[in-house]
C-alpha positions in Angstrom: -5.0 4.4 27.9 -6.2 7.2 27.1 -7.4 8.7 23.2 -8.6 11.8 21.3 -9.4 11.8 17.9 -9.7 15.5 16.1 -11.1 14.6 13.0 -13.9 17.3 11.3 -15.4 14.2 8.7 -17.9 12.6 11.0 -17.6 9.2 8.6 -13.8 9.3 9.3 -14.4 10.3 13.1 -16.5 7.3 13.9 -14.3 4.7 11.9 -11.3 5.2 14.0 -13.2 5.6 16.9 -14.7 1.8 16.3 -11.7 0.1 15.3 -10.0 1.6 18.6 -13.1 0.3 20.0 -12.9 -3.0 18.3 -9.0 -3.7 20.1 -10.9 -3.1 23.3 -9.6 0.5 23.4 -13.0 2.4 25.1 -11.4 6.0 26.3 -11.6 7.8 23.3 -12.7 11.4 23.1 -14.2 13.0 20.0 -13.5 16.6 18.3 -14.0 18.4 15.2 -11.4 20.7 14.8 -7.8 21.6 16.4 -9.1 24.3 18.7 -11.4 21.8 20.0 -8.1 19.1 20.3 -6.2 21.9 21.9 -8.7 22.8 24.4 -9.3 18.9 25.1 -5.5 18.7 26.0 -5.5 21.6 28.4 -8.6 20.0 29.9 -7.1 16.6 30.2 -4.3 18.1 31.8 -6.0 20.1 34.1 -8.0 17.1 34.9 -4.6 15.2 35.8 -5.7 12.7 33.5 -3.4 13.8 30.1 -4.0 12.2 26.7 -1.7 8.9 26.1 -2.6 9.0 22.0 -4.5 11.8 20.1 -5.1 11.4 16.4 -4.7 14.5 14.9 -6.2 15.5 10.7 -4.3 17.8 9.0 -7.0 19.5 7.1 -9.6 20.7 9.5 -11.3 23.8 9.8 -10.7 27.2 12.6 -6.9 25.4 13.5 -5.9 22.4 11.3 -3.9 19.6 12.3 -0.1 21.1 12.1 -1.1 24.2 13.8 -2.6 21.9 17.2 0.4 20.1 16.6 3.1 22.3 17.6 0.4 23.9 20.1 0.3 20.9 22.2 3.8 19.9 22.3 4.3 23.6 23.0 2.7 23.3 26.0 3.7 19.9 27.1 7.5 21.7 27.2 5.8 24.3 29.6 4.0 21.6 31.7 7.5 20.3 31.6 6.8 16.7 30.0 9.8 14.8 29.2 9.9 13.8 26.2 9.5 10.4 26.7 6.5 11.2 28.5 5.0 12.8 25.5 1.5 12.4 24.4 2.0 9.9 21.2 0.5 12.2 18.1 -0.5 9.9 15.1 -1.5 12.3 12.1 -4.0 11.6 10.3 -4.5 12.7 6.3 -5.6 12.2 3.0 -2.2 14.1 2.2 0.2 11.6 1.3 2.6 14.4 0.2 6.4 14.8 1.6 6.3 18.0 2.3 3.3 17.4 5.4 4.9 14.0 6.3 8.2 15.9 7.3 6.5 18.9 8.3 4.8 16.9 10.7 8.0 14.7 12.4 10.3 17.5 11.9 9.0 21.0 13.2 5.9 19.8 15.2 7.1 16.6 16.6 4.8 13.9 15.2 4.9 10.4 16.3 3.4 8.7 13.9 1.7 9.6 10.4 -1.5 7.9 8.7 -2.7 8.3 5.5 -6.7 7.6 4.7 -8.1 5.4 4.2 -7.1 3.9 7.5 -7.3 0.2 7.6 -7.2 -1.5 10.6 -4.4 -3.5 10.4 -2.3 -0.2 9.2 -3.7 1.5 12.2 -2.7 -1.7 14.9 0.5 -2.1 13.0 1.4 1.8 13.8 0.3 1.5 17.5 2.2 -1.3 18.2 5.5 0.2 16.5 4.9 3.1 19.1 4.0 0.3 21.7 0.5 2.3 22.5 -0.9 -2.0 22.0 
């Protein structure tokens, strides 16, 4: 499988990268902000080698988390990706708040949403109810 974490905190970043690392989950890409996630989808694409999970923080800086979001699915209904086919998008946020939870499943299609501080057994429990473990 293939991962991409768009996370600006480097602290934050780096965790989830090693506990993906830890369930013996090596392909992860790293980026700092939601132009850089977007541009990583197109590239994947382009690449024939599309995103299976991308981790997605609401709050980053140039295009936050929402905004890449609804980019990327966006565009996976003009590459014509069934929706079962969909990359799996896990949110990531210190915002607990309702109004960003159902922003997130309702207008931009999230799969999943996380709120920090991530443990590792919240994140495996959240993968394997999407079945990405």
């Amino acid at each position: 499988m293939k991962f991409l974490i768009a996370e600006d905190d480097f602290a934050s970043r780096k965790l989830l990268q090693a506990y993906l690392k830890r369930a013996h989950l090596t392909e992860v890409d790293l980026v700092i902000d939601g132009q850089e996630a977007i541009q990583a989808f197109e590239l994947a694409w382009a690449e024939e080698q599309p995103y299976d999970v991308i981790f997605l923080d609401i709050m980053m800086p140039n295009i936050d988390g929402q905004e890449a979001l609804t980019t990327i699915r966006t565009r996976e209904r003009e590459l014509g990706v069934k929706p079962a086919d969909e990359a799996k998008i896990i949110m990531v946020t210190a915002l607990g708040d309702p109004t960003n939870v159902i922003r997130a499943f309702n207008k931009g299609g999230a799969t999943g949403y996380l709120v920090k501080p991530i443990e590792p057994d919240t994140l495996m429990q959240e993968m394997k109810k999407y079945s990405i473990i």
